[in-house]
Kinemage of the C-alpha trace (Angstrom):
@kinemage 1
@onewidth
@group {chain A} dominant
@subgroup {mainchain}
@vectorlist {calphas} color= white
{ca unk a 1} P -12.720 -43.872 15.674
{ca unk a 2} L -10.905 -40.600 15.305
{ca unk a 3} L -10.993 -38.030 18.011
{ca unk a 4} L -12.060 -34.300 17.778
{ca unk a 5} L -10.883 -32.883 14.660
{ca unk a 6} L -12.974 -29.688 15.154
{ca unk a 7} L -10.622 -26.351 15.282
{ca unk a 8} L -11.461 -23.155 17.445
{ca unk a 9} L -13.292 -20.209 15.887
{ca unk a 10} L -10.976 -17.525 15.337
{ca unk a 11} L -12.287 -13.911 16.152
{ca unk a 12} L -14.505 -12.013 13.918
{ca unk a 13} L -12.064 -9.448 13.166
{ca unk a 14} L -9.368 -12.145 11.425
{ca unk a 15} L -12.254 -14.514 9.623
{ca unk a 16} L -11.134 -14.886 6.063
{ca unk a 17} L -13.494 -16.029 2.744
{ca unk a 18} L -11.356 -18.138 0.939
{ca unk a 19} L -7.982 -16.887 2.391
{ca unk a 20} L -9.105 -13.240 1.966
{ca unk a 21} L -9.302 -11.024 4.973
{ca unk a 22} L -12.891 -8.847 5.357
{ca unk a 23} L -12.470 -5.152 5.136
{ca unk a 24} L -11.834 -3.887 8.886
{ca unk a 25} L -14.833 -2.307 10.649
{ca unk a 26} L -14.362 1.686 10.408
{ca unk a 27} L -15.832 4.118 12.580
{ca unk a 28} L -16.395 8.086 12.721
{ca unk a 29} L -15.516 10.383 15.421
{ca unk a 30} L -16.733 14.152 15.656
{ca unk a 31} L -15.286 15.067 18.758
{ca unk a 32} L -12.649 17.957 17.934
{ca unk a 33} L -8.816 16.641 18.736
{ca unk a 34} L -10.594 13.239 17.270
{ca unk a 35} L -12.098 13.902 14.715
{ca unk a 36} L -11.552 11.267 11.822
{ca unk a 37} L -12.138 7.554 10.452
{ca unk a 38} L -10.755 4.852 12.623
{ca unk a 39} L -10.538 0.992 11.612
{ca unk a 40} L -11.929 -1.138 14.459
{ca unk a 41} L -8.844 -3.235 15.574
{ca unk a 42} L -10.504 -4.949 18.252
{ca unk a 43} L -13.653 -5.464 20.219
{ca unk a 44} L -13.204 -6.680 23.872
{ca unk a 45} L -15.252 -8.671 26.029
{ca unk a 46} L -16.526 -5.741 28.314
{ca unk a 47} L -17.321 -3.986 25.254
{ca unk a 48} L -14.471 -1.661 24.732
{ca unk a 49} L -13.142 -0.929 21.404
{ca unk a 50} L -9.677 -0.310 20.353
{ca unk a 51} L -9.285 1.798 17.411
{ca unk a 52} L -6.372 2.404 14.735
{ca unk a 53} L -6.662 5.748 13.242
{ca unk a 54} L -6.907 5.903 9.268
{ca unk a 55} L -4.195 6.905 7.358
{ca unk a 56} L -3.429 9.496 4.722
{ca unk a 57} L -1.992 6.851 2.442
{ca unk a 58} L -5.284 4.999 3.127
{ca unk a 59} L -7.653 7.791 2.058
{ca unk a 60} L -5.915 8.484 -1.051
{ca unk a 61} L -5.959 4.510 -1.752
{ca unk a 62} L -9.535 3.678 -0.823
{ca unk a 63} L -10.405 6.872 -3.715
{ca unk a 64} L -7.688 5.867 -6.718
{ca unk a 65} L -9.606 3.698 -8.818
{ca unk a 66} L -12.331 6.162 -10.418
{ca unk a 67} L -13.790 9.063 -10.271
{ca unk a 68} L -15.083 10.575 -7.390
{ca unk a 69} L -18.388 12.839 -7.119
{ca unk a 70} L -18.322 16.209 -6.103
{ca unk a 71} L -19.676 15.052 -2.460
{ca unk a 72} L -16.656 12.447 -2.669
{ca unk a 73} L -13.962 14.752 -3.583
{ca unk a 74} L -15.244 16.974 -0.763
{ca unk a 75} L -15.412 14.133 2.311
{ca unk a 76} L -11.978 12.607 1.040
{ca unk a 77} L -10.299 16.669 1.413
{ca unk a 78} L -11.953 16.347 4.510
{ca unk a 79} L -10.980 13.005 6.049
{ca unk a 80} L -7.597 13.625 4.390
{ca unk a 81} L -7.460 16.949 6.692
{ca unk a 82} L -8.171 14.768 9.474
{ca unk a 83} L -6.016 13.040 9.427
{ca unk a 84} L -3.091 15.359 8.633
{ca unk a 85} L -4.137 16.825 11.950
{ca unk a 86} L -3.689 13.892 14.290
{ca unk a 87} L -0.661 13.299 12.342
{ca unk a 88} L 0.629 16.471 13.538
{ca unk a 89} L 0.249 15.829 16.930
């Protein structure tokens, strides 16, 4: 008889479909000085989140494929000021 072959779970944030990490959970803040999209890095037991804020590069990125609509093209100018702003600080 073999023993236990079974291997711990490994936290939501780092599952993988077929060796592919998921997409990171992203948030929104409004609060001015904060203001922005932020990818989820991790969620702790008490509930606390700790969050990695989005970067320019990753704006530009997530909109370089196709076309964007107007409403598009005006949240990306947006997020993109963002983020230049907590850059700058």
């Amino acid at each position: 008889m073999r023993g236990n072959t079974t291997r711990p779970m490994r936290a939501a944030r780092d599952a993988t479909i077929d060796d592919l990490k998921e997409a990171p959970m992203k948030v929104t803040l409004t609060e001015p000085g904060l203001a922005g999209s932020y990818d989820v890095v991790e969620q702790r037991n008490d509930g606390t989140l700790v969050l990695r804020p989005e970067t320019s590069d990753e704006v530009i990125e997530q909109f370089s494929d196709r076309v964007l609509t107007a409403e598009e093209f005006v949240g990306s100018l947006e997020r993109l000021h963002a983020v230049k702003l907590r850059e700058e600080q």
